[in-house]
N, C-alpha and C positions, 0 to 999 in steps of 0.2 A: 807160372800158374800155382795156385794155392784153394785148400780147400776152407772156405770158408762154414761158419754155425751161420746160419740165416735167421731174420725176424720180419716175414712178408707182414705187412698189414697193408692198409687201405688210405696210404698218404705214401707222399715222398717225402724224405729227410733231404737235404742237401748240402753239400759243403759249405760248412761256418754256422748250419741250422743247430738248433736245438729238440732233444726229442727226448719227453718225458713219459717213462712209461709205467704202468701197475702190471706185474709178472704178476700171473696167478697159475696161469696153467701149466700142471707140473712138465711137459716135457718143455718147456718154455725157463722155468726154474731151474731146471736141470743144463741147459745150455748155461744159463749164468752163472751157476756153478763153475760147470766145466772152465768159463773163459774166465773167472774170477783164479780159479787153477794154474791156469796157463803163464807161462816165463812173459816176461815183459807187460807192453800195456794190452787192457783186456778190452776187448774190441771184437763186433760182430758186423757183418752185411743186412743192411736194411734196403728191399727192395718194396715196390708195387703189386701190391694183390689187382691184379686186371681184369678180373670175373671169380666170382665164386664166394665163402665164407671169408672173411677179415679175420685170418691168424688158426682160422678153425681146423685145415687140409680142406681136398677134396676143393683146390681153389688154382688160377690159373695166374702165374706169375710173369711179372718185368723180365726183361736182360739186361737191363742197367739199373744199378744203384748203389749205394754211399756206402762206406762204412764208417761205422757208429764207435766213437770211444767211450767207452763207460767212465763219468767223473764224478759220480756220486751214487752210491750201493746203499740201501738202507733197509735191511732184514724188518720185515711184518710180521706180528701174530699170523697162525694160520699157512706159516710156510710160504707167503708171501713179499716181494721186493717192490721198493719204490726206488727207479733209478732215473737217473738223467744222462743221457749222453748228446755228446757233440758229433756233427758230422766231419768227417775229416777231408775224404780225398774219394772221388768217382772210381766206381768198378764195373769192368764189364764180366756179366756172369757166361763165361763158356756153356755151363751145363748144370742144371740143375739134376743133384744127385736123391737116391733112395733118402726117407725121411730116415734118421736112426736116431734115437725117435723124433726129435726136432729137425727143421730142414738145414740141409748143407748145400753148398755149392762148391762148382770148382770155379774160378773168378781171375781175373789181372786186374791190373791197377788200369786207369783211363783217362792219363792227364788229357789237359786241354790242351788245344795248342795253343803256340806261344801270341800273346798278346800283340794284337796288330797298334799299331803307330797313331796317338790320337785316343787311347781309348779310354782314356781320363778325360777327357773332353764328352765323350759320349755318354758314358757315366752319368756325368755330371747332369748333363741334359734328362735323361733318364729317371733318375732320383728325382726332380724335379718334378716329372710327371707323373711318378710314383704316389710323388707328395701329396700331388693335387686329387690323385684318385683316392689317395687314400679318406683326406678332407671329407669328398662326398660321401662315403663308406661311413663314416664317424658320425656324418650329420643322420644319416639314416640307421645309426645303431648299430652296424655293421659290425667294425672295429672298436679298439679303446683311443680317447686323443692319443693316450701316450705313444700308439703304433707309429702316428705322426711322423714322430721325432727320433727315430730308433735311430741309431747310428749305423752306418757302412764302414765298409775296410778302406784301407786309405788304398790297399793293393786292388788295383781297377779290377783284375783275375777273380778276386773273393771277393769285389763289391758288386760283379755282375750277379752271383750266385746269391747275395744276401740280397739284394732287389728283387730278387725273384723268389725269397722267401718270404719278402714285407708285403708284396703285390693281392691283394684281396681278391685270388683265383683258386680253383679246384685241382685236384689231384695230376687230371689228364692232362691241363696248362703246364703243372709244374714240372709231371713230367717232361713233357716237350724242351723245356727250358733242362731241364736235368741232360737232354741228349744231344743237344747244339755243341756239336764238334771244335767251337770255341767261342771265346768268350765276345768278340763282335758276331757272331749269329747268335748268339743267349742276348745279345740287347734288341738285334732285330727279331727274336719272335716274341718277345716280352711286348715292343711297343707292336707289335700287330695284335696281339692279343688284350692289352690294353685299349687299344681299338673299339674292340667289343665290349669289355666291361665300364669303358668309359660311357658309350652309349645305354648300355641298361643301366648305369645308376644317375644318368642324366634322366632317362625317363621316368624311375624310380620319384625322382625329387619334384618331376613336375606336379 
């Protein structure tokens, strides 16, 4: 167990995701500090705000989420950061602890299990349908073409997760997908949730 600086907002990061953010609020600045401080690489837990203000307190959080490497720092006029971090690896959070002043948690890590037999095969399939949702999504403004053509991991493990960060779905999907105990149920609730969004942007285009 470890206690991690937290950074709830109102999306999910996920492993191999990208996540750019504007620090403005000082106990939020103050974490980046702190983790900019810290021996080795600077890294925080990004969870799910599930009800209440987006990053504000007084908001009701996940028990599962990512944590964040910070790979790029860039101090603002105004005591302000513009950072980008990457998602690294699943955490489950045991306990959310007193804010001091920004939020902590006590967390483990949460591999997946190990990849079943075939799932580069599934993958495969998958991506493909990803593709085609995404087409309609583009045609209707949705997305940009270039989302199209993003690349995936050749590792089937990180290319379930990065389909499921390409997939043109909302927070509480991504969740779902974020909590699938391994990486063949992350492609079975992706294509059931696909499901749905294929049908409303089929109707969309009628």
């Amino acid at each position: 167990m470890a206690v991690m600086p937290m950074f709830p907002l109102g999306m999910v990061l996920l492993p191999g995701g990208i996540l750019p953010l504007h620090v403005f609020e000082p106990r939020y600045r103050q974490m980046i500090i702190n983790c900019l401080q810290e021996d080795g690489v600077p890294e925080f837990g990004q969870a799910l705000i599930t009800h209440g203000a987006d990053a504000g307190g007084g908001d009701e959080r996940a028990m599962v989420g990512t944590i964040a490497q910070m790979v790029q720092v860039e101090a603002l006029d105004g005591e302000r950061y513009a950072l980008v971090a990457i998602g690294t690896r699943r955490i489950c959070i045991n306990k959310w602890l007193p804010d001091a002043p920004y939020p902590i948690a006590d967390v483990d890590d949460w591999p997946d299990e190990e990849p079943d037999t075939g799932l580069s095969i599934a993958v495969e399939a998958t991506h493909a349908r990803v593709q085609a949702v995404l087409k309609m999504a583009v045609e209707l403004g949705d997305v940009s073409a270039e989302t199209v053509e993003s690349e995936i991991s050749d590792d089937p493990l990180f290319a379930t997760y990065h389909l499921a960060s390409l997939a043109p779905i909302g927070p509480a999907d991504r969740y779902r997908l974020l909590v699938a105990p391994s990486p063949a149920a992350r492609l079975n609730v992706l294509d059931d949730v696909l499901d749905d969004v294929e049908a409303m942007l089929k109707f969309r285009l009628i």
